[in-house]
C-alpha positions in Angstrom: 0.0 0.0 0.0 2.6 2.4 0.9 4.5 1.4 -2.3 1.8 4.1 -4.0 2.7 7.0 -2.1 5.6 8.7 -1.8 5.9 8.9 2.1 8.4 12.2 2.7 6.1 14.2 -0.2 2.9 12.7 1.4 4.2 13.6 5.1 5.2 17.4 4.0 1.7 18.2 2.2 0.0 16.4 5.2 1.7 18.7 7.4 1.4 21.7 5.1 -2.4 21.5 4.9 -2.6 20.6 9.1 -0.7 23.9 9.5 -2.9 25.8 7.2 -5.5 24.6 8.5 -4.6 25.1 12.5 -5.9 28.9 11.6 -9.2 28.2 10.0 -12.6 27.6 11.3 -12.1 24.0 9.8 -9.5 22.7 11.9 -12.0 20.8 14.1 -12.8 18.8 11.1 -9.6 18.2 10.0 -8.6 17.4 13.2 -10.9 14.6 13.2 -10.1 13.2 10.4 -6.8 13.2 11.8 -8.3 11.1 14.6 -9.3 8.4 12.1 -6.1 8.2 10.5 -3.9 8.0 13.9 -6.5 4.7 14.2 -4.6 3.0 12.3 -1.9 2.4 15.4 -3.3 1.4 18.4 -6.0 3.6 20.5 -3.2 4.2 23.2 -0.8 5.6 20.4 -4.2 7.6 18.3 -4.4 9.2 21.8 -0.7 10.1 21.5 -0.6 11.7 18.3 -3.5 13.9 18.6 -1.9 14.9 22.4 1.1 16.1 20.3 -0.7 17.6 17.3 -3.4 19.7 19.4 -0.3 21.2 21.7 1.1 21.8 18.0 -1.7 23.8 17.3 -1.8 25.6 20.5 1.5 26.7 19.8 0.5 28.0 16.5 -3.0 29.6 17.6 -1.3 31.2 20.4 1.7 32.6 18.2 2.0 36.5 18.2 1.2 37.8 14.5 5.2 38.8 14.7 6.2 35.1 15.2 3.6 33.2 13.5 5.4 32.7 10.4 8.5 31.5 12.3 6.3 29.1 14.3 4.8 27.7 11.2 7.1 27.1 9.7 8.6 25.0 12.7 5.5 23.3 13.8 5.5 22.2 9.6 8.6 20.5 10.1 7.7 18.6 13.4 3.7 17.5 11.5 6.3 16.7 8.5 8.5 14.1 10.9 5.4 12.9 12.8 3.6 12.1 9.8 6.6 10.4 8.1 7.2 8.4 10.9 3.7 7.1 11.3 3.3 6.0 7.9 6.3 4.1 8.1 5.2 2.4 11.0 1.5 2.3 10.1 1.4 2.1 5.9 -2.1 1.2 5.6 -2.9 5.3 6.3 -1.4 6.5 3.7 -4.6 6.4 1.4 -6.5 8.0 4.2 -3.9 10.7 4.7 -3.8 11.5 1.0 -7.6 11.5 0.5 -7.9 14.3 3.4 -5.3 16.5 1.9 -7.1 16.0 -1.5 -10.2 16.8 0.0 -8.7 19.5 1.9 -7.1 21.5 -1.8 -10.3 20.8 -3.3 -12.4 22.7 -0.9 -10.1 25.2 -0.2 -9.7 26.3 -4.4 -13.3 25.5 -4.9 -14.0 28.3 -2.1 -11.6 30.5 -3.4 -9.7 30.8 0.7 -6.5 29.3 -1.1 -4.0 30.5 -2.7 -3.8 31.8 -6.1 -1.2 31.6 -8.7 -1.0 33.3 -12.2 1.3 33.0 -14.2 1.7 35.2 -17.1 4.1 35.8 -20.1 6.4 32.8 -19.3 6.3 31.1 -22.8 9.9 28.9 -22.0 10.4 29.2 -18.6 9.4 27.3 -15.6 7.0 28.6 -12.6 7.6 27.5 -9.1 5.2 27.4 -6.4 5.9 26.6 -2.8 3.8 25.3 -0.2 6.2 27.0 2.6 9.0 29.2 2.7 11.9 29.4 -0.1 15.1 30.0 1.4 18.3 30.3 -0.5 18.8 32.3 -3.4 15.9 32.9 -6.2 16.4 34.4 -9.2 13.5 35.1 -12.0 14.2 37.0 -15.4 11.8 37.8 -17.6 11.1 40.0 -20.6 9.9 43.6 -20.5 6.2 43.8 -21.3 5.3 46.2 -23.5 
């Protein structure tokens, strides 16, 4: 089963969308289906999980506007290494993980809450999009419009 998913790609969306979501009036729902998919372990280690994602979100929620971003991006990269893990240890959620952030872009573009991207005038180059931060160095050129 997890043969069909790429695991690290799978955790870092998963945790991407949890993050995004930890803001929104739909992070109960999420959360539970967060529930279902910690299942897949034992009820003792579902409880364990959720313990450690809901002080995630806490720590996000309660996040001064002037540290959110950093805290984000942090509490990302701990989802990302919880998720991983899990899946490796429990491969049968991996479906279930996927369908809930499918379900989760498809209602956040159909609403029009998500992000937008347009890209215009970029006939032979390539358009990046990031679910988090880019760090490093960046460079577009382009031609003047006229």
């Amino acid at each position: 089963m997890i043969d069909e998913f790429n695991v690290p790609e799978l955790a870092t969306s998963g945790a991407t969308m949890l993050v995004a979501e930890m803001v929104r009036s739909s992070w109960e729902a999420v959360r539970g289906g967060m529930v279902g998919i910690f299942r897949h372990g034992s009820e003792a280690r579902a409880a364990e999980e959720i313990h450690d994602l809901d002080l995630r979100h806490e720590s996000v929620v309660q996040s001064s506007e002037e540290e959110r971003a950093t805290v984000e991006e942090q509490v990302r990269g701990m989802l990302s290494i919880q998720l991983a893990g899990f899946l490796q240890r429990h491969p049968s959620a991996a479906a279930e993980l996927f369908a809930l952030v499918d379900e989760n872009q498809e209602s956040t573009s159909a609403s029009g809450t998500g992000p937008v991207m347009t890209a215009k005038g970029n006939t032979g180059s390539q358009v990046l999009m990031s679910g988090g931060s880019i760090t490093g160095s960046v460079s577009f050129r382009g031609e003047p419009t006229q």
